[in-house]
N, CA, C and O of each residue as an XYZ file, in Angstrom:
764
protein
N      28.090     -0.037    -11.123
C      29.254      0.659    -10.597
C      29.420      2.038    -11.253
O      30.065      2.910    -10.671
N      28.898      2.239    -12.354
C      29.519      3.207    -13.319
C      28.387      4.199    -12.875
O      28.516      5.401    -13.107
N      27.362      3.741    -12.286
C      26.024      4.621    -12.227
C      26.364      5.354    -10.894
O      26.340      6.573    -10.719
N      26.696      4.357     -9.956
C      26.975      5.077     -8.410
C      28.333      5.890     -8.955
O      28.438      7.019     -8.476
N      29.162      5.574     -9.686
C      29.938      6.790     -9.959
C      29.711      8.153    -10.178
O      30.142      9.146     -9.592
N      28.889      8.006    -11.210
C      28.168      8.956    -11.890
C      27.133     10.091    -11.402
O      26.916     11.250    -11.757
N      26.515      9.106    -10.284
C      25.726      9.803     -9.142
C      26.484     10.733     -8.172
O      26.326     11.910     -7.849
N      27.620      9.497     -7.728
C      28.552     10.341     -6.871
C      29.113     12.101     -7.591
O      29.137     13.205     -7.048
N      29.415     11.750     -8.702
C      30.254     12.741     -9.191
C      29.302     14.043     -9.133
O      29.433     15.068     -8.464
N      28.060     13.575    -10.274
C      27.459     14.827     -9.920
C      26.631     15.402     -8.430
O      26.159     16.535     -8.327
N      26.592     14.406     -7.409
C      26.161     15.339     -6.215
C      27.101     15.761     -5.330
O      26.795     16.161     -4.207
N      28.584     15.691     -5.862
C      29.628     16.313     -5.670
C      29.535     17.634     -6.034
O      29.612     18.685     -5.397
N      29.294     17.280     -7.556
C      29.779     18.769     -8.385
C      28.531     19.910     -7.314
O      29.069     20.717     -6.555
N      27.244     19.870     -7.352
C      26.400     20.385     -7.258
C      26.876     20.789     -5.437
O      27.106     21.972     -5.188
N      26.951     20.070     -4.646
C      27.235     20.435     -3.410
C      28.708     21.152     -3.211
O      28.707     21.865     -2.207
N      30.079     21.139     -3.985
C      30.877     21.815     -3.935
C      30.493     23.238     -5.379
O      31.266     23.988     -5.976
N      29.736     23.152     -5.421
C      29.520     24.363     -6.395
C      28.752     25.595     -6.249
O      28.693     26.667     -6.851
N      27.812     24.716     -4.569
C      26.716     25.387     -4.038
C      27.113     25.818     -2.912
O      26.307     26.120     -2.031
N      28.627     25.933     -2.735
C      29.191     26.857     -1.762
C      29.775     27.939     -2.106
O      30.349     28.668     -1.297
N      29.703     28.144     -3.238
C      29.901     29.734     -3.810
C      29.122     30.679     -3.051
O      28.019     30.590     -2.512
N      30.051     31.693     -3.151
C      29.468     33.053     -2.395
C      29.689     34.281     -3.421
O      30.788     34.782     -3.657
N      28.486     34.673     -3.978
C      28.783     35.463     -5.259
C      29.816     36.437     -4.767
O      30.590     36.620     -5.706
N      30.252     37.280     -3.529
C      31.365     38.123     -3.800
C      32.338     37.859     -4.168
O      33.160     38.658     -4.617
N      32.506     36.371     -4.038
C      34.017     35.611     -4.531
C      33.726     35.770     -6.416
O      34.744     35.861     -7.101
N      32.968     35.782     -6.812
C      32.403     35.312     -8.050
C      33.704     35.718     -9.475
O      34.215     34.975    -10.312
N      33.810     36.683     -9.305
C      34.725     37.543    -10.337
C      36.037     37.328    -10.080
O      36.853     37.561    -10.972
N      36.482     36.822     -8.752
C      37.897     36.113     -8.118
C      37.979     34.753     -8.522
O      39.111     34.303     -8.700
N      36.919     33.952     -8.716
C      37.333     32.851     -9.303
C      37.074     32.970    -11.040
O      37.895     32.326    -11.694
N      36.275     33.542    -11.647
C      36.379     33.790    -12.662
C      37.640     34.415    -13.264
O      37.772     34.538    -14.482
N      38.518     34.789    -12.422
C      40.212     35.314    -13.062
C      40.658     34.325    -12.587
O      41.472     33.878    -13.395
N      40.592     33.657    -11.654
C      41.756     32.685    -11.505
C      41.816     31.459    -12.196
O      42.847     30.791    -12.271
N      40.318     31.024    -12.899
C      40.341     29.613    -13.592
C      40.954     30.193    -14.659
O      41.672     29.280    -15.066
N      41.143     31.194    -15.423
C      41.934     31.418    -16.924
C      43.230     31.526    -16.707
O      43.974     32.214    -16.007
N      43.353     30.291    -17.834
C      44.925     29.935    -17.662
C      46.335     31.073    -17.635
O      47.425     30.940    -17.077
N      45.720     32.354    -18.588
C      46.254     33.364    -18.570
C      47.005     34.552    -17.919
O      47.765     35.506    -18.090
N      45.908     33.483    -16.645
C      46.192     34.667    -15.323
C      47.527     34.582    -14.628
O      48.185     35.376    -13.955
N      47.721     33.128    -15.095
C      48.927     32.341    -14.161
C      50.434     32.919    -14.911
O      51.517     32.618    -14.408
N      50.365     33.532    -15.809
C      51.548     34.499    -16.851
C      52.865     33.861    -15.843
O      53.555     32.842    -15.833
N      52.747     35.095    -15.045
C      53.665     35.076    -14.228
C      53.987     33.759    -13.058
O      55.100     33.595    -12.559
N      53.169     33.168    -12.850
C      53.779     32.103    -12.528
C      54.522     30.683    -13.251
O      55.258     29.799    -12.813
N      53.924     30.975    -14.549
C      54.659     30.043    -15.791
C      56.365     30.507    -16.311
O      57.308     29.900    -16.819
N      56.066     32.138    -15.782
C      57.724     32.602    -15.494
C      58.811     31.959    -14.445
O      59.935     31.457    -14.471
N      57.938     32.234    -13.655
C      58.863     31.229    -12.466
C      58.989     30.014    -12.631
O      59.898     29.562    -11.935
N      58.471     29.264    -13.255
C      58.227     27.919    -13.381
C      59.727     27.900    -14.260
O      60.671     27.238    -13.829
N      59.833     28.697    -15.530
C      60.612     28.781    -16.548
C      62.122     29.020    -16.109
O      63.114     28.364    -16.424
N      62.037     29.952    -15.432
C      63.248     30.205    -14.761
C      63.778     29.516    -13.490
O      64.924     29.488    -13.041
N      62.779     29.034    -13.088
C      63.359     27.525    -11.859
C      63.944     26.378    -12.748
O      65.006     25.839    -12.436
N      63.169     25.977    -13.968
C      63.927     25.210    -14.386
C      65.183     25.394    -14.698
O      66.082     24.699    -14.223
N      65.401     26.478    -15.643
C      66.656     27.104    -16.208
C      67.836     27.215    -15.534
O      68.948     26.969    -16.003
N      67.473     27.755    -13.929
C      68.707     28.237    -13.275
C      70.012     27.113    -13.414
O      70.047     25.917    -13.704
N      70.603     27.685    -13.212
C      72.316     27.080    -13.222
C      72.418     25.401    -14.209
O      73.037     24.342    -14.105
N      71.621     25.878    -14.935
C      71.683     24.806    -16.454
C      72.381     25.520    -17.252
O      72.441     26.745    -17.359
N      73.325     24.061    -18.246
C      73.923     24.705    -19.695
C      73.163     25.207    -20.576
O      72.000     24.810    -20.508
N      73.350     25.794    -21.224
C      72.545     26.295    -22.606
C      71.964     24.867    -23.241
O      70.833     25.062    -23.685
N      72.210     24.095    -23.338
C      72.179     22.654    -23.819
C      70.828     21.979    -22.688
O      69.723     21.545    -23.014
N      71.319     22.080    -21.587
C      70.377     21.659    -20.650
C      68.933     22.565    -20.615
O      67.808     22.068    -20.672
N      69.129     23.476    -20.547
C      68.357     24.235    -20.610
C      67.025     23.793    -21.862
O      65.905     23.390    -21.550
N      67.573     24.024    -23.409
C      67.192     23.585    -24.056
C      66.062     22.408    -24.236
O      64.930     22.411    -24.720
N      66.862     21.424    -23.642
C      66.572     19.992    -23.306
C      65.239     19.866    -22.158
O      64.208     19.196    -22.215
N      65.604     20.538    -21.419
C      64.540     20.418    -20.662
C      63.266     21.178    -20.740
O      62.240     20.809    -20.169
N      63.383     22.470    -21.611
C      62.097     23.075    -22.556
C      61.967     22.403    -23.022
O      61.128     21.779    -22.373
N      62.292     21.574    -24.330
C      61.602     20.773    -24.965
C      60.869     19.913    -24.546
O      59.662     19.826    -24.771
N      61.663     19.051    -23.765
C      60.816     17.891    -23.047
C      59.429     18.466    -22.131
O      58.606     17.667    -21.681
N      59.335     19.638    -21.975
C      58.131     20.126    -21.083
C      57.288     20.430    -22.538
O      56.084     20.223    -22.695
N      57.985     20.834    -23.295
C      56.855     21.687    -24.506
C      56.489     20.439    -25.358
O      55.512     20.623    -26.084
N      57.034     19.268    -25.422
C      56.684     18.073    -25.896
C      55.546     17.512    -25.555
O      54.587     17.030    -26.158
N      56.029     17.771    -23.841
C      55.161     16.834    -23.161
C      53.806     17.514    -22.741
O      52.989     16.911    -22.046
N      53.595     18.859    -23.215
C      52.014     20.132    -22.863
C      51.435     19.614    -24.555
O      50.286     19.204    -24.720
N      52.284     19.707    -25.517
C      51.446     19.488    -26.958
C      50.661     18.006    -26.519
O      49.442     17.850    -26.581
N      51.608     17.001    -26.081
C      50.879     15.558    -25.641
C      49.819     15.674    -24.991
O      48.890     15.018    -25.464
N      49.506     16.476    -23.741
C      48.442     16.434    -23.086
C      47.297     17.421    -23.925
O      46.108     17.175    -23.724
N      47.551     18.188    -24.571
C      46.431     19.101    -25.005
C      45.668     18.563    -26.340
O      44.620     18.845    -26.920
N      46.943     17.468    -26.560
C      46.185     16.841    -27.735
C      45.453     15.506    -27.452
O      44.614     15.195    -28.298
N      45.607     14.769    -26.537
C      45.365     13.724    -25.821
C      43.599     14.187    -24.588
O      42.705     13.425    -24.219
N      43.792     15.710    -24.322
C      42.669     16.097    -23.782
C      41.693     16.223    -24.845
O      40.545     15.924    -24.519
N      41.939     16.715    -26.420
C      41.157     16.923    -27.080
C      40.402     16.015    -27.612
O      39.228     15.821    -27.297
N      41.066     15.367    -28.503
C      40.354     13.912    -28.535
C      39.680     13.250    -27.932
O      38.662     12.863    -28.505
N      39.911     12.813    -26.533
C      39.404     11.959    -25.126
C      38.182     13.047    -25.612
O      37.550     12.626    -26.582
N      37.714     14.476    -25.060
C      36.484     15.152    -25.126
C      36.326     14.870    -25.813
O      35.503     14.012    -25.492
N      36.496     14.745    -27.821
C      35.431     14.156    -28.387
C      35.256     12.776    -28.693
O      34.467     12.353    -29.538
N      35.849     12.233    -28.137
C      35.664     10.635    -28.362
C      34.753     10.327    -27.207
O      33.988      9.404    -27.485
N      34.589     10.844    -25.926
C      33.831     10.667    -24.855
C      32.546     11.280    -24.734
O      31.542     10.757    -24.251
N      32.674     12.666    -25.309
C      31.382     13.562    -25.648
C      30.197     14.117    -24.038
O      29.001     14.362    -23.874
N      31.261     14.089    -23.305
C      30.398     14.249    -21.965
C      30.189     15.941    -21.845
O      30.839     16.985    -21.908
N      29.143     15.565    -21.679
C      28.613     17.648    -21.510
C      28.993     18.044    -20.386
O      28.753     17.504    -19.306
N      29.757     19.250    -20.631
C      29.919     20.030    -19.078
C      28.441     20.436    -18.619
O      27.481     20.639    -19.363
N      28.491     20.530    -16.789
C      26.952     20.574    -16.358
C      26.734     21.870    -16.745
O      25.606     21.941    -17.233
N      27.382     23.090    -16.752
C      26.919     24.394    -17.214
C      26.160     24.378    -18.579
O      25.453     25.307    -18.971
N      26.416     23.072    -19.342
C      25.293     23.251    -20.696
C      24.972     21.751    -20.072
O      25.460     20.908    -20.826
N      24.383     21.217    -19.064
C      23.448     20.251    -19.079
C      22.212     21.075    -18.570
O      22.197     21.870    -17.630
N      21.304     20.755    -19.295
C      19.698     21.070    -19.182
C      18.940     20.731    -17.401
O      18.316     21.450    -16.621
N      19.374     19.374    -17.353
C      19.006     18.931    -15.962
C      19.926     19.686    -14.458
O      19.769     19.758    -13.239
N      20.621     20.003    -15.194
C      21.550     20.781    -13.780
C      21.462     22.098    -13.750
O      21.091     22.615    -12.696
N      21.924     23.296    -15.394
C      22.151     24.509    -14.913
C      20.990     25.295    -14.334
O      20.931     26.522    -14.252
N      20.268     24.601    -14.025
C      18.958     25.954    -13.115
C      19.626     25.185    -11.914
O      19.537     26.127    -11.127
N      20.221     24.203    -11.177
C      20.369     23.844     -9.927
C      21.544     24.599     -9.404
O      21.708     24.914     -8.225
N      22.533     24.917    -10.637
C      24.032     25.270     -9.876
C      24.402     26.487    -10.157
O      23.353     27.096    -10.366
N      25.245     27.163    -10.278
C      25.809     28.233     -9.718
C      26.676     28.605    -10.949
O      27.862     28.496    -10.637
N      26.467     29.129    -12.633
C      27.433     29.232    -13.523
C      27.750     30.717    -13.459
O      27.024     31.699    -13.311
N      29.069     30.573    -13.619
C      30.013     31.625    -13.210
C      30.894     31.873    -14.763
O      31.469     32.905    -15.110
N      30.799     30.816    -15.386
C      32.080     31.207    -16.714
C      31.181     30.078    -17.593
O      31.579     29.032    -17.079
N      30.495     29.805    -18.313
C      29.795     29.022    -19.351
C      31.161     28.173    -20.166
O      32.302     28.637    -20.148
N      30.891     27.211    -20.678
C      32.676     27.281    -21.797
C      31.485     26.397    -22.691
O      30.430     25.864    -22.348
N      32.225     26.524    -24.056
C      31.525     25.419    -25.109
C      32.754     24.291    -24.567
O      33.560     24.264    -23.637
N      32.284     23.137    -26.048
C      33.145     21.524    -25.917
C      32.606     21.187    -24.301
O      31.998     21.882    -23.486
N      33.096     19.877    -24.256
C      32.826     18.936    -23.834
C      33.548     18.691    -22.225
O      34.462     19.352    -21.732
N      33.059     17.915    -21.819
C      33.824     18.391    -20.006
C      34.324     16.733    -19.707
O      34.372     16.387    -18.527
N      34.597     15.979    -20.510
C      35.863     15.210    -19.919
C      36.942     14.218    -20.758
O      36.559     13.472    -21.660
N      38.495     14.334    -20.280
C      38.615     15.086    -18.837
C      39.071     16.095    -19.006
O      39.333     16.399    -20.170
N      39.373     17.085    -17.881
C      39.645     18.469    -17.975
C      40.944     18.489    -18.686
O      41.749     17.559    -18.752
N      41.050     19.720    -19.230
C      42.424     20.018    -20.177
C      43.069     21.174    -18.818
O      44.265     21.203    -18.527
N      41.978     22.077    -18.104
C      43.282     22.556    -17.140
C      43.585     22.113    -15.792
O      44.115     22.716    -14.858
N      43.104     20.848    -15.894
C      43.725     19.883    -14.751
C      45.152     19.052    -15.481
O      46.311     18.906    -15.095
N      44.468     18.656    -16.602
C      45.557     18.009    -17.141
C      46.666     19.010    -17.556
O      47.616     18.325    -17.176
N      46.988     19.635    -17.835
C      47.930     20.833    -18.092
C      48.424     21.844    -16.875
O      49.507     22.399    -17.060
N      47.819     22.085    -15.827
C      48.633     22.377    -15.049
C      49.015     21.319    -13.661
O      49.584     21.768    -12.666
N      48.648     20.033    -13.775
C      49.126     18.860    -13.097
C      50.479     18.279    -14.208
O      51.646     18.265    -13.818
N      50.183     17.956    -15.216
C      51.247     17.661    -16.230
C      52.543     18.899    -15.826
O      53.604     18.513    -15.336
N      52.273     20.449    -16.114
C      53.319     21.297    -15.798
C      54.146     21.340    -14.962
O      55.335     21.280    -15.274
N      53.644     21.483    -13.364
C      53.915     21.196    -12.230
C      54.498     20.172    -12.070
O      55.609     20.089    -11.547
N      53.813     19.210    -12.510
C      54.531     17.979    -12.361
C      55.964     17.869    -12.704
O      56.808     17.610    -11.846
N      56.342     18.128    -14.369
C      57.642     18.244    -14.862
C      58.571     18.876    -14.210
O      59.674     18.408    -13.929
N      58.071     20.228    -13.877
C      58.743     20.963    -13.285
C      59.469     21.025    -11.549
O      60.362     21.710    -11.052
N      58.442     19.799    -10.941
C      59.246     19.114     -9.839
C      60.278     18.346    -10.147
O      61.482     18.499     -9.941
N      59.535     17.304    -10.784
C      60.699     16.608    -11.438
C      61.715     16.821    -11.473
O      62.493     16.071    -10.883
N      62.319     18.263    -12.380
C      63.265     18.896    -12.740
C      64.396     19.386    -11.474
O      65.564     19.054    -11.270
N      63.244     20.549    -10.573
C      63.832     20.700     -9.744
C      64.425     20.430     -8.711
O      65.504     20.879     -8.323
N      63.539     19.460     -8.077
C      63.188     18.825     -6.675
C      64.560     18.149     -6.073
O      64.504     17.429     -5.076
N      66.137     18.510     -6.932
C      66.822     18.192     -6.297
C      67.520     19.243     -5.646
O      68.472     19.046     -4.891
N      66.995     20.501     -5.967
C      67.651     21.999     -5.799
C      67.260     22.439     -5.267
O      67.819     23.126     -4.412
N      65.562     22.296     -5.477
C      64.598     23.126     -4.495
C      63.701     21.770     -3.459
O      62.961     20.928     -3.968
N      63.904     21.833     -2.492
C      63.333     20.683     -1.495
C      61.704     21.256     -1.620
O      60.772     20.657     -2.156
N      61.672     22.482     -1.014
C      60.056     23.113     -0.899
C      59.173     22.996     -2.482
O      57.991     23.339     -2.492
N      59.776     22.541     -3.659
C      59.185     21.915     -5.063
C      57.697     22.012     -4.732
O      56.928     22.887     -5.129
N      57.431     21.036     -3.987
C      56.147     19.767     -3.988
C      55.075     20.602     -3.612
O      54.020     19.977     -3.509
N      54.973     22.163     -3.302
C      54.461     23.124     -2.763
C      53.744     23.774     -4.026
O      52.752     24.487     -3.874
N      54.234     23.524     -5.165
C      54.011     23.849     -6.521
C      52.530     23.167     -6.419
O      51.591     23.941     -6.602
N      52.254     21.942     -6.174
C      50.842     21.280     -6.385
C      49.790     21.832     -5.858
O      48.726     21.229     -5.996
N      49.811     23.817     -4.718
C      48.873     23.807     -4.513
C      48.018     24.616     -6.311
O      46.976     24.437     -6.941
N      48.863     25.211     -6.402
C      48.341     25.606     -7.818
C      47.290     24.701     -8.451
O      46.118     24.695     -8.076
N      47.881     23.762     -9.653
C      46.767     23.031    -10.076
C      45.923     22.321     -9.100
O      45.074     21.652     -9.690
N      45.832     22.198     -7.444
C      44.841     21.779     -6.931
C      43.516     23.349     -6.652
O      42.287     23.419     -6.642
N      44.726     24.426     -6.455
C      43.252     25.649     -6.480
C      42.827     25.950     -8.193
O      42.116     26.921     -8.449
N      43.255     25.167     -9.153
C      42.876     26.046    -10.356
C      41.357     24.773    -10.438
O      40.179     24.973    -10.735
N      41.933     23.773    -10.115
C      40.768     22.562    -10.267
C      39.481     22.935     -9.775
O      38.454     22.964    -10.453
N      39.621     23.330     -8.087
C      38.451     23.458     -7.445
C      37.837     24.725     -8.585
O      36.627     24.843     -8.778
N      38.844     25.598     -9.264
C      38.015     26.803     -9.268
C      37.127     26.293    -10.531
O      36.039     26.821    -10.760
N      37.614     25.294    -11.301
C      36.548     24.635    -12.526
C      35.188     24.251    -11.814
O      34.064     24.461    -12.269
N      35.491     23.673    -10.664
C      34.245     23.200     -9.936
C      33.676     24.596     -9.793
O      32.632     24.608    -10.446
N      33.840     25.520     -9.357
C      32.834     26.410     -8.553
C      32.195     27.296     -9.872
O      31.023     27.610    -10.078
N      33.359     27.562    -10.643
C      32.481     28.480    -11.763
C      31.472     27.295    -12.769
O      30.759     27.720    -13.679
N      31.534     26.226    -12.527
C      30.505     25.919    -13.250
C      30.429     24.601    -14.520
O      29.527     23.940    -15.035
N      31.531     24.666    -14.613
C      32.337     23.665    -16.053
C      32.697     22.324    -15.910
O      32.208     21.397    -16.557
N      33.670     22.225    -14.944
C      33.757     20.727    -14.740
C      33.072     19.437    -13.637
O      32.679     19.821    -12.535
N      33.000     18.488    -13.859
C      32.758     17.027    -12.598
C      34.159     17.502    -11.837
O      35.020     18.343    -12.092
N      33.926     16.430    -10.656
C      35.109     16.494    -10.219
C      35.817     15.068    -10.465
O      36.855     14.675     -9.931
N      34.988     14.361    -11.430
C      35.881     13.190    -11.738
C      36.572     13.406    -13.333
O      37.467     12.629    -13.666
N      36.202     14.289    -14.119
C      36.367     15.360    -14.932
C      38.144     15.649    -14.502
O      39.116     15.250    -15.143
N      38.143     16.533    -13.113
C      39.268     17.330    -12.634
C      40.382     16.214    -12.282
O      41.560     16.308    -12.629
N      39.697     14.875    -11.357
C      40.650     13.846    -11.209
C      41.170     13.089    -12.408
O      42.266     12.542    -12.535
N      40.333     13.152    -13.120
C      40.918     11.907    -14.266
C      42.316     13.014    -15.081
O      43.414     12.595    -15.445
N      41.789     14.518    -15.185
C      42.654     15.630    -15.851
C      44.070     15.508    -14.971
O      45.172     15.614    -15.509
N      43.906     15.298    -13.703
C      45.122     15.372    -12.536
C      46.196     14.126    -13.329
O      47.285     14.139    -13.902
N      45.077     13.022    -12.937
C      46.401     11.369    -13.327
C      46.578     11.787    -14.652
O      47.792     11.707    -14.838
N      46.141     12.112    -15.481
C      46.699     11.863    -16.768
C      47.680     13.359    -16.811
O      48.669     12.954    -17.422
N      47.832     14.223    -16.630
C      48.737     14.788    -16.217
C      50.096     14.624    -15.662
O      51.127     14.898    -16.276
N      50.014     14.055    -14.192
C      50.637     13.121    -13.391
C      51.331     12.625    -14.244
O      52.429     13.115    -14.505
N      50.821     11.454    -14.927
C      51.436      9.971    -15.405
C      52.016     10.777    -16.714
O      53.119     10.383    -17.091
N      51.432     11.834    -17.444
C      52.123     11.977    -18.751
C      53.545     12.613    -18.327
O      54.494     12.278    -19.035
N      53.795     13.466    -17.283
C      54.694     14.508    -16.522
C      56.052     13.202    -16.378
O      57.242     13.467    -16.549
N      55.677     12.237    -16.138
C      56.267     11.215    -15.167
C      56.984     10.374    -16.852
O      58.185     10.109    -16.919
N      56.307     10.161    -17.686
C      56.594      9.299    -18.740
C      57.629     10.285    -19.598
O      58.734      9.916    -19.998
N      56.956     11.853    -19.841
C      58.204     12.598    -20.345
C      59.114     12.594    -19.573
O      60.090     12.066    -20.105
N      59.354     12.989    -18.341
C      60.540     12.953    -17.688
C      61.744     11.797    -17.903
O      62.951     11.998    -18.035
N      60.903     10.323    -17.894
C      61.529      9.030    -17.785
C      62.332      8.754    -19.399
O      63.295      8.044    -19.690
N      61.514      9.597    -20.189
C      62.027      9.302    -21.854
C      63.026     10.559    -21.665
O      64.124     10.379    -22.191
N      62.835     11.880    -20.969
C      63.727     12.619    -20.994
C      65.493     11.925    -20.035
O      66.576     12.508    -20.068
N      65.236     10.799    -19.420
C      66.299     10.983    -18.881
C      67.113      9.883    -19.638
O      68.283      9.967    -20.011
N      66.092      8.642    -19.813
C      66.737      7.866    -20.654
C      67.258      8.028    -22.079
O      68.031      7.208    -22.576
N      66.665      9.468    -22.936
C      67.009      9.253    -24.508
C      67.542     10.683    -24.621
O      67.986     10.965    -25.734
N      67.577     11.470    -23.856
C      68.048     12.852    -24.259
C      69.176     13.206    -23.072
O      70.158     13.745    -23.583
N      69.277     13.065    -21.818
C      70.125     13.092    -21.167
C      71.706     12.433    -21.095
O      72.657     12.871    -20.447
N      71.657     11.241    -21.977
C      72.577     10.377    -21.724
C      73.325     10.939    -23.253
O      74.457     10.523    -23.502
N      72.664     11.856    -24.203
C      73.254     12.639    -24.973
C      73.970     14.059    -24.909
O      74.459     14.817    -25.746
N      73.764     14.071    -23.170
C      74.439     15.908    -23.102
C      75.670     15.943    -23.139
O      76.236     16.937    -23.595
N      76.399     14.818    -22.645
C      77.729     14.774    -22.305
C      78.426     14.813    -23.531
O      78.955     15.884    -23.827
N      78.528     13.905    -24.262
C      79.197     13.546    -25.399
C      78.756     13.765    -26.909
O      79.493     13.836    -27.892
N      77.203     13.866    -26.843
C      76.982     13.886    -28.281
C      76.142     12.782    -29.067
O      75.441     12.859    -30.076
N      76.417     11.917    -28.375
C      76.316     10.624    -28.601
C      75.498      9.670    -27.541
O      75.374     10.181    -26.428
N      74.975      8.490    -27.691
C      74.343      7.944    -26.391
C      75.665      6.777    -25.920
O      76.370      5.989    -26.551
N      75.547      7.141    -24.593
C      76.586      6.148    -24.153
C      76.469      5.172    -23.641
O      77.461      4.498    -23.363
């Protein structure tokens, strides 16, 4: 089972990687760095914020900045406890595919699947009773994923496993945020 996985994954990677078209090349090379997204981590910041107390506000940074240290530290480990080579430094693949951005460490699971699925995630959470169109947020970490695929770095079971654990961590801060920190805004106290 683990082998037909394994097969699957990489004649995935190689056939969605081998649809690159070098003029795109330097367009996906800015868009996989997390850096690029600046300004959309603004909006993110200030959707949460709007028409929150200073208190709320607070509360709900933390619980997002809690819950990004969890995943980045939880991605790190998993890579070296798992030790899986990204195909851009596998020997048997990079003459087959298409490297666009090289990275050192290890390729699973992804840290910017898991970090901008985890983000997004919270940040529906948060909003999704204010803003209905929220859920529109997911095309982001689904174009930052593919773009790991095309420049060269990740599986795409790499990008899925980075998504759920994202997902599920987004979902577990939220649930500790509502049960252990929320029921303290009012009063001070848990009620």
């Amino acid at each position: 089972m683990l082998d037909k996985l394994l097969t699957w994954d990489r004649e995935t990677f190689i056939y969605l990687n081998s649809l690159g078209i070098e003029k795109y090349d330097q367009f996906w090379g800015i868009a996989t760095n997390i850096s690029t997204w600046i300004p959309l981590y603004i909006t993110f910041l200030f959707l949460v914020i709007y028409k929150n107390s200073t208190k709320e506000k607070f509360q709900k940074i933390s619980t997002a900045v809690l819950m990004l240290i969890f995943v980045l530290l939880l991605t790190g480990l998993t890579k070296e406890l798992v030790g899986r080579i990204r195909p851009s430094a596998d020997a048997e693949l990079n003459t087959l595919i298409r490297i666009i951005k090289g990275s050192d460490g290890f390729s699973f699971f992804s840290g910017h699947s898991a970090f901008s699925f985890s983000l997004t995630t919270i940040v529906v959470l948060f909003i999704k009773e204010r803003f209905k169109w929220s859920w529109a947020f997911y095309c982001w970490p689904i174009f930052l994923a593919f773009s790991r695929i095309y420049v060269g770095v990740h599986y795409p079971v790499d990008l899925i496993t980075g998504a759920v654990v994202g997902i599920v961590s987004a979902n577990l801060f939220y649930k500790i945020h509502l049960k252990f920190i929320v029921p303290y805004s009012v009063s001070g106290h848990h009620e």
